[in-house]
C-alpha positions in Angstrom: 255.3 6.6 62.8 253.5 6.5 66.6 250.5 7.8 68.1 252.3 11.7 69.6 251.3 10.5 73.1 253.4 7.9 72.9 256.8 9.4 71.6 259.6 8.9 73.5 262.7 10.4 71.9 262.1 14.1 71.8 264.4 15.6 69.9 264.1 19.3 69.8 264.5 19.8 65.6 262.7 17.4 64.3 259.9 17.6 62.5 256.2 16.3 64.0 253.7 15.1 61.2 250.2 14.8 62.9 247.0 13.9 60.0 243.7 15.2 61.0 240.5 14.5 59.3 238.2 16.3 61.5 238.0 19.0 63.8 236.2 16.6 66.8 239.6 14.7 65.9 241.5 17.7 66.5 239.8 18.9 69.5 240.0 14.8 71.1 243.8 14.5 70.3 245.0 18.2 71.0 245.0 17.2 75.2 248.0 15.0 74.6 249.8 17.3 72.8 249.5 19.5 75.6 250.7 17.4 78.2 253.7 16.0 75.8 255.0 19.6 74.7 257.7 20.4 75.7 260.9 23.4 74.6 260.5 22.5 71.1 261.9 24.0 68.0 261.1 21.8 65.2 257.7 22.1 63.1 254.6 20.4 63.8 253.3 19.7 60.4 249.3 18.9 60.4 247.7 17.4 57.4 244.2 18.7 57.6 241.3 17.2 55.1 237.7 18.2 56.1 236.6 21.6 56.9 238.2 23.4 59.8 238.5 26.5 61.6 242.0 27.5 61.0 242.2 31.0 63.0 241.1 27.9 66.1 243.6 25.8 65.6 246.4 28.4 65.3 245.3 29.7 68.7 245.2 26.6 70.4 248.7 25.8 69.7 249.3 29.5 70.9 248.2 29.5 74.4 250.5 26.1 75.0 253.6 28.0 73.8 253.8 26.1 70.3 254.4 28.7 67.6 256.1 26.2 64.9 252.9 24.9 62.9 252.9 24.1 59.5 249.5 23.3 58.2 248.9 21.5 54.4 245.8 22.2 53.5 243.3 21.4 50.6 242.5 24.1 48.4 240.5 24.6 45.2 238.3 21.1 46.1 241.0 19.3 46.7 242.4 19.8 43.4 245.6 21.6 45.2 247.2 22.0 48.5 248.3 25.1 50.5 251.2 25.6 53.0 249.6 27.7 55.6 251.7 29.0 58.8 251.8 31.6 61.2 251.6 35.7 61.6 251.5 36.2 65.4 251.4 39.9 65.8 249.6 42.1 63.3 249.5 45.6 63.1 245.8 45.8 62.8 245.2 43.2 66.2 247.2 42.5 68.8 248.0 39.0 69.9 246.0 38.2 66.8 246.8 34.7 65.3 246.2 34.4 61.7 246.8 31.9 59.1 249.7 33.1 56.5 250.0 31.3 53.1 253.6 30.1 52.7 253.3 28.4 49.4 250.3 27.2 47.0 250.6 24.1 44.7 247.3 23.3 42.3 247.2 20.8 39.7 250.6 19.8 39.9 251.5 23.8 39.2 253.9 25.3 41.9 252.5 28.6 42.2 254.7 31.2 42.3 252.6 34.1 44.1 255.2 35.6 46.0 253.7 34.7 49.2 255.5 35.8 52.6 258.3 33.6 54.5 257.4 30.3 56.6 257.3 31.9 60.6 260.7 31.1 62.3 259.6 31.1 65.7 261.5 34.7 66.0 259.2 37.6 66.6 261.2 40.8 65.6 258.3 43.1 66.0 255.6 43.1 68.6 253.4 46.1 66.4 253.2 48.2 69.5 251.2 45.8 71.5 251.6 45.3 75.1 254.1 43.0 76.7 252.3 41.4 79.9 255.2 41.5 82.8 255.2 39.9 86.1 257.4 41.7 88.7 257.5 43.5 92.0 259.7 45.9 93.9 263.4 44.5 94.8 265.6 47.2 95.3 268.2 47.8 94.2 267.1 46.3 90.9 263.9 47.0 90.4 260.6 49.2 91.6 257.4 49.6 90.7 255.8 53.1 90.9 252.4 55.0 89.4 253.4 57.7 87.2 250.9 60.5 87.3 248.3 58.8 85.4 248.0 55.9 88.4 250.2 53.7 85.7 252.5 51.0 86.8 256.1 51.8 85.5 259.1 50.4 86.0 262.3 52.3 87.5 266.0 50.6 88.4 268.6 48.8 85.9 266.0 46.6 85.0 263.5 48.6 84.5 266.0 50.6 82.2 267.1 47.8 80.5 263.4 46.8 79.7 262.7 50.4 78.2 265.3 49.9 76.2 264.4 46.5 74.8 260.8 47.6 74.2 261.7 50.6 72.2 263.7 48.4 70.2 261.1 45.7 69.1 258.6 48.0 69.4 255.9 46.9 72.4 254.8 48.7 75.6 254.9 47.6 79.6 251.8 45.9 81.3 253.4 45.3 84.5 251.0 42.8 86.6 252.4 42.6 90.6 252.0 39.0 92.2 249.2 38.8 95.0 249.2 36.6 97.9 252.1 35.2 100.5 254.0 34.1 97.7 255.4 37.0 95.3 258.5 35.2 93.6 256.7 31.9 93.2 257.1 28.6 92.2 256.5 25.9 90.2 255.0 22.3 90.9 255.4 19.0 89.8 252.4 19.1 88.0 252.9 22.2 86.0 251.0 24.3 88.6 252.5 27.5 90.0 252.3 30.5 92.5 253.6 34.2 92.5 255.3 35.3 89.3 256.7 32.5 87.7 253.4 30.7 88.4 251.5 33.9 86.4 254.3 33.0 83.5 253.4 28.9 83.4 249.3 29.7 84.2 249.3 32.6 80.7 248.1 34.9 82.7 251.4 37.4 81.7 254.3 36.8 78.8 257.3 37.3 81.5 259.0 38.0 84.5 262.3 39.4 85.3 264.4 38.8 88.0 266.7 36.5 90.1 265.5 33.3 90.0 268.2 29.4 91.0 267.4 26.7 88.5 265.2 24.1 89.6 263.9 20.6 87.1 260.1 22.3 86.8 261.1 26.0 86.7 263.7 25.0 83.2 261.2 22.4 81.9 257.7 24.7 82.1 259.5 27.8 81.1 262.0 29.3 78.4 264.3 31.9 80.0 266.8 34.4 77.9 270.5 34.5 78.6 271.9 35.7 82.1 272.2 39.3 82.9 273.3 39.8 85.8 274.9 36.8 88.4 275.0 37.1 92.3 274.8 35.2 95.5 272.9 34.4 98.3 274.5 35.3 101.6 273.2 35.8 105.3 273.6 39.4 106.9 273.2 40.0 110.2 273.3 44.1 112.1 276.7 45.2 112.9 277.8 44.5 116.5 281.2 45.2 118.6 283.4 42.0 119.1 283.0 41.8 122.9 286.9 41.8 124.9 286.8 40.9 128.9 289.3 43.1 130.8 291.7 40.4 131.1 292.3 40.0 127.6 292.2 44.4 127.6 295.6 43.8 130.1 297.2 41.2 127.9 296.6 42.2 124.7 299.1 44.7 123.9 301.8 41.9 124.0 301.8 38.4 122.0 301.4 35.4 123.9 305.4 34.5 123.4 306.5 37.9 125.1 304.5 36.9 128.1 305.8 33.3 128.4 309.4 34.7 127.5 308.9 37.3 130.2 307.6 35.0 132.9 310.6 32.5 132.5 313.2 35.5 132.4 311.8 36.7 136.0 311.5 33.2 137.0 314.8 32.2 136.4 315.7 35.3 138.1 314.1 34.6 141.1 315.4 30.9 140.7 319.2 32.2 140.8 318.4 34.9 143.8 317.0 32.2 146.1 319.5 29.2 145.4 323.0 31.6 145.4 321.6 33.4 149.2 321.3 36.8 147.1 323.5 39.1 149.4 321.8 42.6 149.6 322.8 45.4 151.9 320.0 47.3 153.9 316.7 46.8 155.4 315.1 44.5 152.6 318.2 42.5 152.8 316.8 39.0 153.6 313.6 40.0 151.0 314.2 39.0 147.1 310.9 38.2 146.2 310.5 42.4 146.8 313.6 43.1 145.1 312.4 41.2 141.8 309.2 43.0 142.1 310.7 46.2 142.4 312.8 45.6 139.4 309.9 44.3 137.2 307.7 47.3 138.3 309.9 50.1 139.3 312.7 50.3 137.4 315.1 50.3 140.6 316.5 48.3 143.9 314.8 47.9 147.0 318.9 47.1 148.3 322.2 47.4 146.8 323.3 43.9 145.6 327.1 42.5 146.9 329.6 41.4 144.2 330.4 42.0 140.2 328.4 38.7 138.9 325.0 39.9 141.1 325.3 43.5 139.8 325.5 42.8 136.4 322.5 40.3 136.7 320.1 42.6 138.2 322.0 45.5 135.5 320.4 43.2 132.8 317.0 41.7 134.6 316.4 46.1 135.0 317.2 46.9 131.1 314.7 43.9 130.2 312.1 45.3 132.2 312.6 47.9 131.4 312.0 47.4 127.6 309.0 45.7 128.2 307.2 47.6 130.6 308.1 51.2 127.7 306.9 48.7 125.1 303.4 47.7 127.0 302.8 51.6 127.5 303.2 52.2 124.2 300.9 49.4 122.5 298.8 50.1 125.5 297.9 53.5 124.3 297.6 52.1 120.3 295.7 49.3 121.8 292.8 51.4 123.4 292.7 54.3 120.6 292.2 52.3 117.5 288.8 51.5 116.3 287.0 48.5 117.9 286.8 45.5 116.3 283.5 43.8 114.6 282.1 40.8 115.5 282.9 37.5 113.8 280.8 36.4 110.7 283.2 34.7 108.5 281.6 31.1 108.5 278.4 30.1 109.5 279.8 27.8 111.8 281.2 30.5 113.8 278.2 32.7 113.8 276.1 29.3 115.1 278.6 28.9 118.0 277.7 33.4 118.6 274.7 32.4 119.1 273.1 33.6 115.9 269.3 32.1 114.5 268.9 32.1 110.8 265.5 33.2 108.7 264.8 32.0 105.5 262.0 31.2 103.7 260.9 28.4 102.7 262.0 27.4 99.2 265.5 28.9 100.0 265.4 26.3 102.9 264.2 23.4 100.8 267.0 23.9 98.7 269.5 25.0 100.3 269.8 23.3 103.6 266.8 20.5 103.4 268.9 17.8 103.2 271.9 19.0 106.0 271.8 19.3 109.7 274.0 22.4 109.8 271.7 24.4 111.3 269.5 22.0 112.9 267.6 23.9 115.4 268.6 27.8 114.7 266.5 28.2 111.3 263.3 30.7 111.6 260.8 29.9 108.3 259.1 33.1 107.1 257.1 33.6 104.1 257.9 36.1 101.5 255.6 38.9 102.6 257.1 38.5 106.5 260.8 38.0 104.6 260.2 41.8 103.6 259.7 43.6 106.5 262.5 41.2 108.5 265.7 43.1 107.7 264.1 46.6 109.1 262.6 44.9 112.1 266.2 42.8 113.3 267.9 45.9 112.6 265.2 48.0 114.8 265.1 45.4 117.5 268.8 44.3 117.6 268.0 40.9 117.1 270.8 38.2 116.8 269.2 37.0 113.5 271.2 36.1 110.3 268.9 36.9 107.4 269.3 35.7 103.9 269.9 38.1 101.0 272.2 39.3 98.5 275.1 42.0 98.5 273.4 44.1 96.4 270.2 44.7 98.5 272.4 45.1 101.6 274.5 47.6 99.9 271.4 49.5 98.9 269.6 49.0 102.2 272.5 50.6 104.3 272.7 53.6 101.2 269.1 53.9 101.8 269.3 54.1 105.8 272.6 56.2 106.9 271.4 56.8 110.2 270.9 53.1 111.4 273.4 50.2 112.1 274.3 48.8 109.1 274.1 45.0 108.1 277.4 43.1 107.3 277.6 40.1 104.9 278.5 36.9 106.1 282.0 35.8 104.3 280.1 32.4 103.0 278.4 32.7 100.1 275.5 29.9 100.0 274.8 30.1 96.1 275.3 31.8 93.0 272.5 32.5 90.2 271.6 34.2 87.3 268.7 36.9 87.0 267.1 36.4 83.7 263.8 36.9 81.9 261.5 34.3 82.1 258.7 33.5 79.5 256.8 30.8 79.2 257.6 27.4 77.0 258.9 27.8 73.5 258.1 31.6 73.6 259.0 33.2 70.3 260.5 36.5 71.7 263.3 34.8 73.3 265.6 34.6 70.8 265.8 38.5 70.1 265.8 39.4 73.8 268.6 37.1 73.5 270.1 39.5 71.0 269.2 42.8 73.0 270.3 41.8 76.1 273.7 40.7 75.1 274.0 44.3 73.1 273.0 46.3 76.5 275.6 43.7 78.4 278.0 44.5 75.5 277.7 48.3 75.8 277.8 48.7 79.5 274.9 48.6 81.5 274.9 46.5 84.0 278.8 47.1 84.3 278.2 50.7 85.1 275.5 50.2 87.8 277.5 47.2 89.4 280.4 49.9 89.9 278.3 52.4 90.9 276.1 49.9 93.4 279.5 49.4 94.4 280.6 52.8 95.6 277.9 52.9 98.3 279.7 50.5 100.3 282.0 53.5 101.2 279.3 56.1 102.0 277.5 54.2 104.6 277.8 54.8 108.1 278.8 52.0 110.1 280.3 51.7 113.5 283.1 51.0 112.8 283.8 54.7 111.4 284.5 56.4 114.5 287.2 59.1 115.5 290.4 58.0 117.7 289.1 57.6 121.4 290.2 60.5 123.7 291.6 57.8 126.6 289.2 58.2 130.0 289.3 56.7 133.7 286.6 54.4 132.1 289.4 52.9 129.5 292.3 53.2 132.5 290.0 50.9 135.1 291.5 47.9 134.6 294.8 49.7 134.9 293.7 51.2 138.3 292.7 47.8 139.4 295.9 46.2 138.6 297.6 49.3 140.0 295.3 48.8 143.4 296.1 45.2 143.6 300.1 45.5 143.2 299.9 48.4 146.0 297.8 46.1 148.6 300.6 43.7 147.3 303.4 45.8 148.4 302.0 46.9 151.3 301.0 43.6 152.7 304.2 42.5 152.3 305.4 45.7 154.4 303.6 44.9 157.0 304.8 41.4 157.3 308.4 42.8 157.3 307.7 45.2 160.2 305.8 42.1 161.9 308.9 40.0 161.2 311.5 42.5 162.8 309.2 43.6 165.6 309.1 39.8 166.3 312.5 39.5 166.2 313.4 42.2 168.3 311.0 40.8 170.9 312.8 37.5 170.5 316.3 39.4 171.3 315.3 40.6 174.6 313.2 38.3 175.9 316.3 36.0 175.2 318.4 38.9 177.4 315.5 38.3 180.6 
């Protein structure tokens, strides 16, 4: 037996036993109950003497989230005691709190009234009264509308699966949408809170629904049902061509071991021409460098070569080239007609060495990267109202900004927009969580939204609208969706340059032969005066 301030061992089922003599008692001590309550699913059993206010006291334990009270009370002068609990919703007054006799004993006499079952913290039946919800618009899974009575309603999966819970314990939708910078919320140390969930811990709504990641105040001030629906936060950025200089445009239609292979076959070539004297008949006969570039290039002999062994090497150096040079037309041609390539986003280490900057806001950066220099300088802080608009304006504007989101919304935002760019989804996924509903501490509905929820899960729902979410993907426009390229001067340019230098090549080296035999001629009869 200790003072309830100063328990220590919380165990969730046990049973609390708190003796009150007066209401001014009740009123002094009830602070410290607030501040110790936690999750709790035991009774608190209060031994009342005195005269109180019952309907009071049932209420105050209400609005902390403590539904399992068990009250003894003197009846009949104190010649008998009552067991008095709980009947949260009535059908007569909703969110009514009234005292409900469990059991009567007076005189020693158990008597057996027939009086209604002790409340199990399990509300079944909500007597069409209105369930308080805090939420907002995020597409794909939810949006708030006004039906044509200026109504907030629900539309989306969850919005669906909602309806379908609320026909089942019988209440109607009170959707309340966060004000302020801060729409999902959070909560504080000290059991304070913004946006939605902070609406949940404050009692100024039952719930809220949505994706939310686990944090030490959000589990301890809150009682959230079973997962619906699990994702993972990702950073998208707009789709953008992988850029390709026009060397690499020459080269790559052949791996890097066919070039290496073909330079040492032509260099060995060369190699044997120069150290055995190549003999060659003609005008190019003291030329091989021009031979061997003939050969590689033109698929013939600037000179007829002397003798079996030189034939059959220059039979085989032409057959070579001649393989290779068929081979680079052909994966030329496939080279430039198939689609271009996207950018790289597969880590975030790659996309910070593209260049990219990455906008979060900032809980997501507290948790996620607080404690990490990976992104050091890059990171742009936005609140959740500017998080909103940021995907259409770095879409509009080009931007090289990674954004964080989820799959879904991008799936839905390029569905939604067929005529822009779409966003791509980096291959890192930063976190997983679970959307759930969130009501406040020891809230007695959670147990059968529990029980629904698991039924819709169980039937389908969120299975069907994954797949279907799904099937966007393949609907969307993108870039990368473009017909085979119809090959122009533009895509031959690097050809025509290469082609431009090999002729000035060639022609140069003409020109030095004509200089060399003029020369020599000169030499010949200057040597006869």
């Amino acid at each position: 037996m200790v003072p309830y301030g100063e328990l220590r061992d919380f165990n969730h089922r046990q049973l609390v036993i708190w003796m009150v003599d007066t209401m001014e008692e009740f009123e002094e001590d009830f602070a410290s109950v607030a501040d110790m309550n936690v999750e709790f699913r035991g009774h608190f059993i209060l031994l009342l003497r005195g005269e109180f206010v019952w309907k009071e006291i049932l209420e105050r334990f209400w609005d902390i989230g403590v539904t399992n009270v068990v009250m003894l009370v003197e009846v009949d002068g104190g010649k008998g005691v009552a067991v008095e609990g709980y009947e949260p919703f009535q059908e007569d007054c909703c969110r009514c709190v009234a005292p409900k006799v469990v059991d009567r004993c007076v005189a020693g006499v158990y008597d057996e009234g027939g009086y209604g079952r002790l409340f199990d913290n399990y509300v079944r039946n909500l007597q069409g009264c209105s369930l308080k919800i805090a939420t907002f618009t995020r597409l794909p899974f939810i949006e708030v509308v006004e039906d044509g009575e200026k109504r907030k309603v629900l539309q989306g999966v969850e919005g669906e699966m909602l309806a379908t819970i609320s026909k089942k314990i019988n209440f109607s939708i009170e959707v309340m949408v966060p004000t302020g910078d801060e729409v999902w919320g959070q909560i504080f140390p000290n059991g304070s809170g913004v946006g939605a969930v902070g609406m949940v811990v404050q009692n100024e709504v039952d719930c809220t629904i949505g994706g939310f990641v686990p944090y030490p105040e959000l589990m301890q001030f809150t009682s959230s049902s079973i997962g619906y629906y699990k994702t993972d936060f990702v950073f998208v950025v707009p789709e953008e061509f992988a850029e390709i200089s026009s060397l690499n445009q020459i080269t790559n239609p052949l791996g890097k071991w066919i070039w290496i292979a073909m330079i040492v076959v032509l260099g060995m070539t060369y190699v044997v021409i120069v150290t055995f004297d190549y003999p060659l008949v003609g005008h190019f006969s003291d030329t091989p460098a021009l031979t061997l570039y003939r050969t590689t290039l033109g698929d013939s002999l600037p000179s007829l070569p002397r003798g079996n062994f030189f034939r059959f090497l220059m039979f085989l150096v032409l057959y070579y080239t001649l393989v290779i040079r068929e081979s680079y037309k052909c994966s030329m041609i496939s080279h430039l007609t198939e689609k271009r390539h996207l950018n790289d986003i597969s880590t975030i280490e790659t996309m910070i060495s593209a260049g990219y900057r990455f906008a979060l806001t900032y809980p997501l950066y507290n948790l996620l990267f607080k404690d990490t220099l990976q992104l050091d300088q890059s990171v742009i802080l936005l609140k959740d109202e500017e998080y909103s608009r940021g995907l259409e304006q770095v879409i509009r504007e080009r931007r090289r900004i990674a954004m964080i989101s989820i799959p879904e919304e991008i799936v839905d935002f390029n569905h939604r927009h067929p005529g822009w760019i779409n966003f791509r989804v980096c291959g890192e996924n930063l976190l997983g969580f679970h959307f759930s509903v969130y009501f406040r501490r020891s809230s007695p509905m959670v147990r059968e939204f529990n029980r629904l929820v698991q039924r819709l899960l169980a039937g389908g729902l969120m299975g069907k609208w994954h797949s279907t979410l799904l099937n966007r993907r393949y609907q969307a426009t993108t870039l990368n969706d473009e017909p085979a390229t119809v090959l122009t001067n533009g895509h031959l340019f690097s050809g025509y340059v290469f082609f431009a230098v090999g002729l000035g090549v060639g022609v140069l080296a003409f020109l030095l032969e004509v200089v060399s035999t003029r020369s020599a001629r000169i030499r010949k009869v200057l040597d006869l005066l």
